[in-house]
BASE-130861 format. One line per field, with one value per residue (C-alpha): residue in three letters; x, z, y; chain. Coordinates in steps of 0.2 Angstrom, whole numbers. Layout:
N
paba = [ALA,...]
x = [X,...]
z = [Z,...]
y = [Y,...]
marlum = [A,...]
END
This chain:
404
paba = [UNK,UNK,UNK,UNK,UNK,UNK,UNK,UNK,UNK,UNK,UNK,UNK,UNK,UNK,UNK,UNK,UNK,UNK,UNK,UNK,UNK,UNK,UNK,UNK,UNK,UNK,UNK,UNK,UNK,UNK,UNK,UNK,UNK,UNK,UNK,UNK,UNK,UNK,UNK,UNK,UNK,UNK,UNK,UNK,UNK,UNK,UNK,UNK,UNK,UNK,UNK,UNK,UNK,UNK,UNK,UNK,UNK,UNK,UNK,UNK,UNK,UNK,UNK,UNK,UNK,UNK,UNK,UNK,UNK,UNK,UNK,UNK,UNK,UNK,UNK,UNK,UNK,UNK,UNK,UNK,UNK,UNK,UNK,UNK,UNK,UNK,UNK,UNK,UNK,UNK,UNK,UNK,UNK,UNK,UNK,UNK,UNK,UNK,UNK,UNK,UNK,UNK,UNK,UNK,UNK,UNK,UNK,UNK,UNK,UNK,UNK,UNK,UNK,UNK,UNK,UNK,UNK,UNK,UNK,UNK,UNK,UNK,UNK,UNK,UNK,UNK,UNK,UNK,UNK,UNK,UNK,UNK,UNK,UNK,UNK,UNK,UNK,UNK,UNK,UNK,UNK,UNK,UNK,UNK,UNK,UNK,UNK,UNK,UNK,UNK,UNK,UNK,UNK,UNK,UNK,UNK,UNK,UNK,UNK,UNK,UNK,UNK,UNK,UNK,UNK,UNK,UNK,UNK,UNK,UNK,UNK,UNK,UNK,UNK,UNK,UNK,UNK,UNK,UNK,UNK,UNK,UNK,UNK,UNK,UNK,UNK,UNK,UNK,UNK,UNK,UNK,UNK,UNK,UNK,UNK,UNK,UNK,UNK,UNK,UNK,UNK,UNK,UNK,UNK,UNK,UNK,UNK,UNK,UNK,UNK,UNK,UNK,UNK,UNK,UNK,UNK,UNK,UNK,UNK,UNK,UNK,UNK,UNK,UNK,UNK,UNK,UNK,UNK,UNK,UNK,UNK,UNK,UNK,UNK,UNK,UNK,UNK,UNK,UNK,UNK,UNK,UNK,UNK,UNK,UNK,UNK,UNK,UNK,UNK,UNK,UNK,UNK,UNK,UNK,UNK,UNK,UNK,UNK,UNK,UNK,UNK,UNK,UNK,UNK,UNK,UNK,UNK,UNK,UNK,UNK,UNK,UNK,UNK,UNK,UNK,UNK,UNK,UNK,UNK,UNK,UNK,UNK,UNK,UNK,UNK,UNK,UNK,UNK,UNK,UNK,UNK,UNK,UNK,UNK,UNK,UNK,UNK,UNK,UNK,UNK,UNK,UNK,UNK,UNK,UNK,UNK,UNK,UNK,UNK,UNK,UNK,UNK,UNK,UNK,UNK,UNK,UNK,UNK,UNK,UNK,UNK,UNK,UNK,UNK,UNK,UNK,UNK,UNK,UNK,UNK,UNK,UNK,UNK,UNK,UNK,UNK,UNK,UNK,UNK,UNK,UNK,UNK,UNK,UNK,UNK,UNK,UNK,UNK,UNK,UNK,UNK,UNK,UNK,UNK,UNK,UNK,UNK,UNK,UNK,UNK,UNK,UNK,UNK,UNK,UNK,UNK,UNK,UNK,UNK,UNK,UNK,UNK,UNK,UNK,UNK,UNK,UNK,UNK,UNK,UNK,UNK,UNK,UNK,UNK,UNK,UNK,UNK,UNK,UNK,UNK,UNK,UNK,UNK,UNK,UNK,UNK,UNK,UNK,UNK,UNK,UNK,UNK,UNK,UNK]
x = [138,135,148,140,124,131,137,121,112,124,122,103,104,117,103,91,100,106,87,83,98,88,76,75,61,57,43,40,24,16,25,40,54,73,82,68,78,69,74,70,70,66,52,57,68,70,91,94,110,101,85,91,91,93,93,93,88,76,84,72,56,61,70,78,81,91,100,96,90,90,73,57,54,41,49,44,48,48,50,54,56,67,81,74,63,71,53,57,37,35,44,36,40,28,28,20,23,28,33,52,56,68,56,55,45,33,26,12,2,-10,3,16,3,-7,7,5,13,18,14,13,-2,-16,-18,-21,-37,-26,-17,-27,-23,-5,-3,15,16,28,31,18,21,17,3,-4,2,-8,-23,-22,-21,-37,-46,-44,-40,-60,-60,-41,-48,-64,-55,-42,-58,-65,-49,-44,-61,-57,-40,-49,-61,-45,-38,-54,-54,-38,-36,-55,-63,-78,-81,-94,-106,-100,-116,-113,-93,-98,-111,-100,-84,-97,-104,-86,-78,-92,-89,-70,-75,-86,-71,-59,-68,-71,-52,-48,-59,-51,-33,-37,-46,-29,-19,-28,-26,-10,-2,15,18,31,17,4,19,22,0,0,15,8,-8,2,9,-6,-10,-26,-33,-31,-40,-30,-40,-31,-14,-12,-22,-7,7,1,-1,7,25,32,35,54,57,64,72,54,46,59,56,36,37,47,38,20,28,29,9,4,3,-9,-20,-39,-48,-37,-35,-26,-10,-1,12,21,17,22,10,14,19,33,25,28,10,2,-10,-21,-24,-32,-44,-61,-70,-85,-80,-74,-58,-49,-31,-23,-5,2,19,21,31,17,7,-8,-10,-13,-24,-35,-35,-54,-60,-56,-63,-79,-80,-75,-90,-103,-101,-104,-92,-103,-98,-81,-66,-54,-32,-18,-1,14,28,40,58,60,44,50,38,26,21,21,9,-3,-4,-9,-21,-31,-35,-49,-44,-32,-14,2,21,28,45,60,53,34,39,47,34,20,27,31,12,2,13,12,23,19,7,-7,-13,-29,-32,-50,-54,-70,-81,-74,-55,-52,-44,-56,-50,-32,-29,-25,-43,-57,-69,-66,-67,-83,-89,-84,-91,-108,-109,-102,-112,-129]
z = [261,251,241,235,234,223,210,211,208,194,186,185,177,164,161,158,147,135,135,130,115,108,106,117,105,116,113,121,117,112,96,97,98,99,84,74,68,70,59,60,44,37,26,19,9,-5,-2,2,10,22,27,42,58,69,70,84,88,100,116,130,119,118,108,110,99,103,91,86,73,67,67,69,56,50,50,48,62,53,62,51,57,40,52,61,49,42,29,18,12,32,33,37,39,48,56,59,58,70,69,80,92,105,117,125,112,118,103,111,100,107,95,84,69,75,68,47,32,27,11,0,-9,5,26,31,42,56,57,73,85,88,98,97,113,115,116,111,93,93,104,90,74,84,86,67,61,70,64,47,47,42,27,20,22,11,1,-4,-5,-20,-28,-28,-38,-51,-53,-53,-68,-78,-78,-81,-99,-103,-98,-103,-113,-114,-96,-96,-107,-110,-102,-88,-85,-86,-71,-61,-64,-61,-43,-37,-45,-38,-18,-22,-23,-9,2,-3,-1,18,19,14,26,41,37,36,53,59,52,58,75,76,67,77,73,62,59,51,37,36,33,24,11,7,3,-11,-19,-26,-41,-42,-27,-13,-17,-20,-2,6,4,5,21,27,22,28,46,47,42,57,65,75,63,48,37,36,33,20,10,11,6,-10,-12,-11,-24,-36,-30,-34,-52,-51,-38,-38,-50,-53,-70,-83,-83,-104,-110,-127,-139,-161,-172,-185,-195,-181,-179,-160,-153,-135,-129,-121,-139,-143,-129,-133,-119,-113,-121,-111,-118,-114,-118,-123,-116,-126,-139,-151,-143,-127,-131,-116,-126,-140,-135,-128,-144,-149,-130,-133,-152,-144,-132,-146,-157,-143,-139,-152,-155,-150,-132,-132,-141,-139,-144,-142,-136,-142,-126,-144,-145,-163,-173,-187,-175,-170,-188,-194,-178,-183,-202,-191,-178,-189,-175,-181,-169,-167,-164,-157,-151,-132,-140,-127,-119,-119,-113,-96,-94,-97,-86,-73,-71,-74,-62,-77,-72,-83,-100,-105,-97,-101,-92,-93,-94,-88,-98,-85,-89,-73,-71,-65,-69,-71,-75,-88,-88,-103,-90,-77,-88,-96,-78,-77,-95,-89,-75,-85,-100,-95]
y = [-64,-47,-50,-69,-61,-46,-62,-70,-57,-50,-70,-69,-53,-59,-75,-62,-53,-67,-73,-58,-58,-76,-88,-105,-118,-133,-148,-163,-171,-188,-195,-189,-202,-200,-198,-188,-174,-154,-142,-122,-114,-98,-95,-78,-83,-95,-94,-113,-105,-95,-106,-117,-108,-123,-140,-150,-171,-177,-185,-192,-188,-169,-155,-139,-127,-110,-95,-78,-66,-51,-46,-56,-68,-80,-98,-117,-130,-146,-163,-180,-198,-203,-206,-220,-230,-241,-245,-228,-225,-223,-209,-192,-175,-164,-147,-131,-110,-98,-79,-80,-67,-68,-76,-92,-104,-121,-131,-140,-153,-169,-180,-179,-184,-171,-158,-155,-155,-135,-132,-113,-119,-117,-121,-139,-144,-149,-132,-127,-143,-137,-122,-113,-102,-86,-70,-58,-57,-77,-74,-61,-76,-86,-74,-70,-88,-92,-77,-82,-102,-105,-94,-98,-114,-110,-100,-114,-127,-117,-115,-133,-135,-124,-132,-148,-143,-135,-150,-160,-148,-153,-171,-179,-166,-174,-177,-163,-153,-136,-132,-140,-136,-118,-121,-130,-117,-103,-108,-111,-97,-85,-95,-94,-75,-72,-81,-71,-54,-61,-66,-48,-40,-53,-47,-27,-32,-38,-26,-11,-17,-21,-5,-7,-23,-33,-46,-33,-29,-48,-52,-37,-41,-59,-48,-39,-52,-57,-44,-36,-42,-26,-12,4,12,0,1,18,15,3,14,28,18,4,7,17,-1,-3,-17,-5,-17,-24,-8,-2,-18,-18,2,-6,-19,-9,5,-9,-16,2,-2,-18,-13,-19,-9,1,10,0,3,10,4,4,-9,-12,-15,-29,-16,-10,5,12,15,12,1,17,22,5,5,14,24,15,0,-17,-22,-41,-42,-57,-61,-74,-80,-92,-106,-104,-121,-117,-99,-106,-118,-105,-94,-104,-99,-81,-82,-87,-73,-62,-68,-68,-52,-36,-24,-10,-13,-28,-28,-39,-39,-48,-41,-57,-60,-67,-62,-65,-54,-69,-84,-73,-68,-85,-88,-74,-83,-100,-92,-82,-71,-57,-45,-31,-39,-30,-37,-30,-27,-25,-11,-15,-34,-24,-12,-26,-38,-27,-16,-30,-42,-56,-69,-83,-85,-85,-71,-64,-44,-39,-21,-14,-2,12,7,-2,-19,-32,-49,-54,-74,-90,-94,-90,-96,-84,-72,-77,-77,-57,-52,-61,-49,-35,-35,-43]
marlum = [A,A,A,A,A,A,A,A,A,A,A,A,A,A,A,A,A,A,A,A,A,A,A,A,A,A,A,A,A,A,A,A,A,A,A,A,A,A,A,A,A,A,A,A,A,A,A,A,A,A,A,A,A,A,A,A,A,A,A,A,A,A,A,A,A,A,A,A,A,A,A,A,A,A,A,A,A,A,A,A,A,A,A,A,A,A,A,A,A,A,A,A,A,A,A,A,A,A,A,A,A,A,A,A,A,A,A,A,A,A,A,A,A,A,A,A,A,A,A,A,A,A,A,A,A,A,A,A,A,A,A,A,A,A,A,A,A,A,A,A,A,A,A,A,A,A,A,A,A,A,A,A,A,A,A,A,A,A,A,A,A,A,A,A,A,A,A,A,A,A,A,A,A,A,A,A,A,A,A,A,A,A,A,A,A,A,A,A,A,A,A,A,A,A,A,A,A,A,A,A,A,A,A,A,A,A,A,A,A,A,A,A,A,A,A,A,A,A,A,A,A,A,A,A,A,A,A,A,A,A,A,A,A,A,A,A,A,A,A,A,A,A,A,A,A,A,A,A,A,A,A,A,A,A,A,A,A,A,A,A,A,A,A,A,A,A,A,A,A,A,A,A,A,A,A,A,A,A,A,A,A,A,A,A,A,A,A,A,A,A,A,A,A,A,A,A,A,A,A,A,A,A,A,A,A,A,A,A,A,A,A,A,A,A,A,A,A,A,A,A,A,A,A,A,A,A,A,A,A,A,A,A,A,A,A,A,A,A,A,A,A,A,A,A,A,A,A,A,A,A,A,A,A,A,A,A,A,A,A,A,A,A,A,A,A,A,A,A,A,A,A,A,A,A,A,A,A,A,A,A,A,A,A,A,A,A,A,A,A,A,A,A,A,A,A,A,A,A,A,A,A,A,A,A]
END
């Protein structure tokens, strides 16, 4: 009788153990019919290769899901129908976000349309109605999501506003007064602001509490990777408290990652870098910008259709504006000095213009985290960086608050 016991006792412990060595995601909900396909991927990486975790396909209106990781990771569960539709426009894909840890994972949701499409460009409404429930470090994703759903959500509102009226300028010109445009950009871009000062504050909330956890690296690297948007205070504040975590591979990589965010900070001090004058002298940009003067730089190259089409906008901020206290120059991305010349005779640009060269065109890039053109990079009248973006409006918003 010992001796069966012994082997019992010795098989739950080897259950235990291998529950502990992975993760079991099951759902069985309203909706869900056989032959929907599930699909587990991870959503830190963009390697096609190493996205799918899992795969499994629903039987008797329920799916599971089992494997294991290396560390805890932030990954889409997504749910389609395409396989048994046979009407291809009623096919859907839907799905939602979990943070996986070896733990046992439920998806609960009032209905398979009650789950959401994933997307990187902002939170859906319907986010809240599926709870995922796990382990503690789900139970904490799911605390943090709810914390700041309502602001992303703001935040996103304003923003898709913005994106509304950019296109508006380009599409049907005419469709609004320059008087009214710059009212209607104005209210949203100041909400859009106030949204994400209060999205800010939710996640340094988060992260201050939850110094030992993966997840507070994870909120706080999605943070960073938006430049000029977290305060210097800030992240020395999460590197100095936050990166003695057990998951070291994620807190080698956010250390990396925050050296690099160093450089573009919120109001930070601008950044010098090397520059060539149309001449090809050598010279830097620090000795172009003038103590107690606000300075915009404009990002641009030849072959860059959108930067030139906002050269006129930044002419008529240049020409509102005296020179007592704004300045404006251009600093060219071109590779061949030949185009951008021959642009500089076209644009008749009155202000000061300079090429990045190799060397500059690295440095630029890199410190001011410019990823595509135009860029504009205002400067304020104390040499900080306020206002990084493609848009003359938004930064006719800032000069307004500057210079008034």
């Amino acid at each position: 009788m010992k001796f069966y016991l012994s082997i019992l006792l010795c098989l739950v412990c080897l259950s235990c153990a291998n529950q502990a060595d992975q993760y079991i995601i099951r759902g069985s909900f309203p909706g869900l019919q056989d032959g929907m396909t599930v699909r587990l991927l991870n959503a830190e990486t963009r390697n096609k290769d190493e996205q799918l975790l899992a795969a499994d396909t629903v039987k008797n209106g329920r799916f599971e899901l089992i494997g294991n990781v290396d560390a805890p990771v932030m990954c889409h569960l997504w749910i389609s129908n395409k396989d048994i539709v046979s009407n291809k426009k009623q096919s859907r894909s839907l799905g939602t976000r979990l943070f996986l840890d070896h733990s046992a994972i439920e998806i609960r949701t009032p209905h398979f349309d009650s789950l959401y499409y994933i997307s990187e460009y902002g939170p859906d409404d319907r986010e809240l109605l599926t709870e995922v429930v796990g382990g503690t470090l789900q139970k904490d994703y799911m605390d943090y999501r709810q914390t700041v759903h309502a602001n992303e959500l703001e935040y996103h509102k304003y923003n898709s506003v913005l994106s509304t009226l950019n296109w508006d300028r380009m599409a049907t010109p005419d469709k609004y007064t320059p008087e009214e445009y710059h009212r209607l950009y104005t209210e949203s871009y100041r909400l859009r602001k106030e949204a994400a000062g209060r999205l800010h504050a939710d996640r340094m909330a988060f992260i201050r509490s939850h110094r030992q956890s993966p997840l507070a690296l994870y909120v706080a690297g999605e943070m960073i990777s938006k430049s000029f948007s977290v305060p210097a205070t800030d992240l020395e504040e999460i590197l100095a408290r936050n990166c003695h975590i057990s998951d070291t591979a994620r807190a080698a990589r956010f250390c990396r990652q925050a050296e690099q965010a160093r450089y573009f900070c919120k109001d930070i001090h601008y950044p010098d870098v090397p520059l060539h004058t149309p001449t090809f002298d050598t010279t830097l940009l620090s000795a172009h910008i003038r103590p107690g003067h606000v300075m915009l730089i404009d990002c641009w190259a030849s072959w860059c259709g959108p930067c030139r089409a906002a050269i006129p906008a930044v002419k008529a901020l240049y020409d509102k504006y005296d020179r007592d206290r704004f300045d404006v120059i251009s600093i060219s991305l071109d590779s061949k000095k030949e185009d951008w010349q021959k642009a500089l005779e076209e644009e008749k640009m009155p202000w000061p213009q300079f090429i990045a060269g190799n060397r500059g065109y690295e440095q630029l890039t890199l410190r001011y985290n410019i990823n595509s053109i135009p860029n504009l990079i205002l400067i304020d009248d104390k040499g900080q960086v306020v206002c990084n973006t493609f848009s003359p409006e938004e930064i006719s918003i800032e000069l307004e608050e500057i210079l008034r």
